[in-house]
C-alpha positions as CSV (number, residue, x, y, z in Angstrom):
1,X,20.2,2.1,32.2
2,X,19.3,0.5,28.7
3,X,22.4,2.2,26.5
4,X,20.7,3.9,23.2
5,X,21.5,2.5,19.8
6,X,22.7,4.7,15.9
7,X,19.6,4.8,13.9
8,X,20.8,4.1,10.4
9,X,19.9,5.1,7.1
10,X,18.3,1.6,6.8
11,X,16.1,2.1,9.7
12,X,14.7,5.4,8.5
13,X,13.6,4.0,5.0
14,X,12.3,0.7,6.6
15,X,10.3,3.3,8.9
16,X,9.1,5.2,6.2
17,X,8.0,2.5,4.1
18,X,6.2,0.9,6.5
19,X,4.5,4.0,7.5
20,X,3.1,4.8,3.9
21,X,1.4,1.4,3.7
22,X,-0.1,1.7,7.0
23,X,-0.8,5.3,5.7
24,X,-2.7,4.0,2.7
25,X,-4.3,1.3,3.9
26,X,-6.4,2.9,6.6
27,X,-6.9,6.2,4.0
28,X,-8.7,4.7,1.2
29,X,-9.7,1.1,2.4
30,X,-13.7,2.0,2.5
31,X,-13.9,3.9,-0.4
32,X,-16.2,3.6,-3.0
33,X,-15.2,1.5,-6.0
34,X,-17.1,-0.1,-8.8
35,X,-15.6,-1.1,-12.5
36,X,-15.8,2.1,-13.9
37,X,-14.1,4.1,-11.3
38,X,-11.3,1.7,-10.5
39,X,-8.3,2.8,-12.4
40,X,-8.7,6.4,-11.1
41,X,-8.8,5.0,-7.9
42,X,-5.5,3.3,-8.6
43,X,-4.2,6.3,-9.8
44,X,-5.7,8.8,-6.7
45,X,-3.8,6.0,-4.5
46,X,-0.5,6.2,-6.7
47,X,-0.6,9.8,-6.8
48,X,-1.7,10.6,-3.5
49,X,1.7,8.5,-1.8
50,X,3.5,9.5,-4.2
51,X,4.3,13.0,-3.4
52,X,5.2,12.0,0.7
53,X,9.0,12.4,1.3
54,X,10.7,9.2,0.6
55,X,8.8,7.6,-2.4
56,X,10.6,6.8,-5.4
57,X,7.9,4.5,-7.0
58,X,4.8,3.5,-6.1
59,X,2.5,0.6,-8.4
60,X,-1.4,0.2,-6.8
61,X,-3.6,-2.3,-8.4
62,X,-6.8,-3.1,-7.3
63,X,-8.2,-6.8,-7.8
64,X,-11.3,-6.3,-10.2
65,X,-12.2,-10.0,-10.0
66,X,-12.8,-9.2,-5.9
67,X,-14.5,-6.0,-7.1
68,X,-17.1,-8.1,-9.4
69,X,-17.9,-10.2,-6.8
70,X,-18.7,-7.7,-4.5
71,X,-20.8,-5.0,-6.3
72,X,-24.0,-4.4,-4.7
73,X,-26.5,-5.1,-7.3
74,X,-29.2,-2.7,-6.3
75,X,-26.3,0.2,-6.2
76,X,-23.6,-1.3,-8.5
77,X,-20.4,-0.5,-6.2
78,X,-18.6,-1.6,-3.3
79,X,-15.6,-0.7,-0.8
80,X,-12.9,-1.1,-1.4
81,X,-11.5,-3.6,1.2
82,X,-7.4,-4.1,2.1
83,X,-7.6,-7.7,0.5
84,X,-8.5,-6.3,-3.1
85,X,-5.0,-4.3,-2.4
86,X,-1.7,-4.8,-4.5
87,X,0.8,-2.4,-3.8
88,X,4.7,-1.8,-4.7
89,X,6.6,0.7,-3.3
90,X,10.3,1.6,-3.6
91,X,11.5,4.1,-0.7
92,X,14.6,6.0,-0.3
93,X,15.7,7.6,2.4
94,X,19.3,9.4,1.6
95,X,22.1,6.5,0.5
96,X,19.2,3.6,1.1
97,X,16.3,2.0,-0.9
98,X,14.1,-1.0,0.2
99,X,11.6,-2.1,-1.8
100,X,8.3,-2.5,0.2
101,X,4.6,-4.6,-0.4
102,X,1.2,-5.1,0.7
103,X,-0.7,-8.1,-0.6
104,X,-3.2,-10.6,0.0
105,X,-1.9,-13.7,2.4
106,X,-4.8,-16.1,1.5
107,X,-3.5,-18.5,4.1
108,X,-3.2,-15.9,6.8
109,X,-6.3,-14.5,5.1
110,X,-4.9,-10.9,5.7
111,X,-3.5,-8.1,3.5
112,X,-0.1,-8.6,4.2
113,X,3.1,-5.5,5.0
114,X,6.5,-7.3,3.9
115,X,10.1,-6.0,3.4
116,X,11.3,-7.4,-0.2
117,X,14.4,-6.3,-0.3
118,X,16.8,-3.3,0.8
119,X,19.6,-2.3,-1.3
């Protein structure tokens, strides 16, 4: 029998964290986007995550040179896709912040989850 180990402070903010990107990536990757509409989409995102338990910050920006490439011309908008995705997040869960990110990896060609830092 596998003998259970303390869940820490630091494992429930690195939990959470990770769970709001996830969280907002799969909510409002697909949505509707075009020039006009983009910084209230940044600011649905922000304020959407925002009021979950565990948020302290939250920055979204949405790449609008990815967004200009992509408009349909016969609609004029496009989805919005995880690689247009640039998001900051600070977390705390009781004595422990970490400081969390999604962003393009053009080498791995995927919109990336990383830890930045705990403190």
């Amino acid at each position: 029998m596998q003998q259970s180990v303390a869940i820490t402070n630091r494992d429930n903010v690195l939990f959470e964290a990770g769970i709001k990107l996830g969280a907002l990536y799969h909510q409002f990757t697909g949505s509707p986007v075009n020039l006009k509409t983009v910084d209230s989409l940044e600011k649905a995102i922000q304020e959407s995550i925002s009021v979950q338990p565990c948020v302290e910050e939250i920055k979204v920006t949405i790449n609008r040179d990815m967004i200009r490439s992509r408009i349909n011309s016969e609609y004029g908008y496009c989805e919005l896709e995880g690689c247009m995705l640039d998001v900051r997040i600070t977390a705390r869960f009781k004595n422990v912040k970490a400081d969390v990110t999604m962003a393009f990896d053009s080498i791995l060609d995927y919109p990336l989850m990383k830890i930045e830092k705990i403190y």
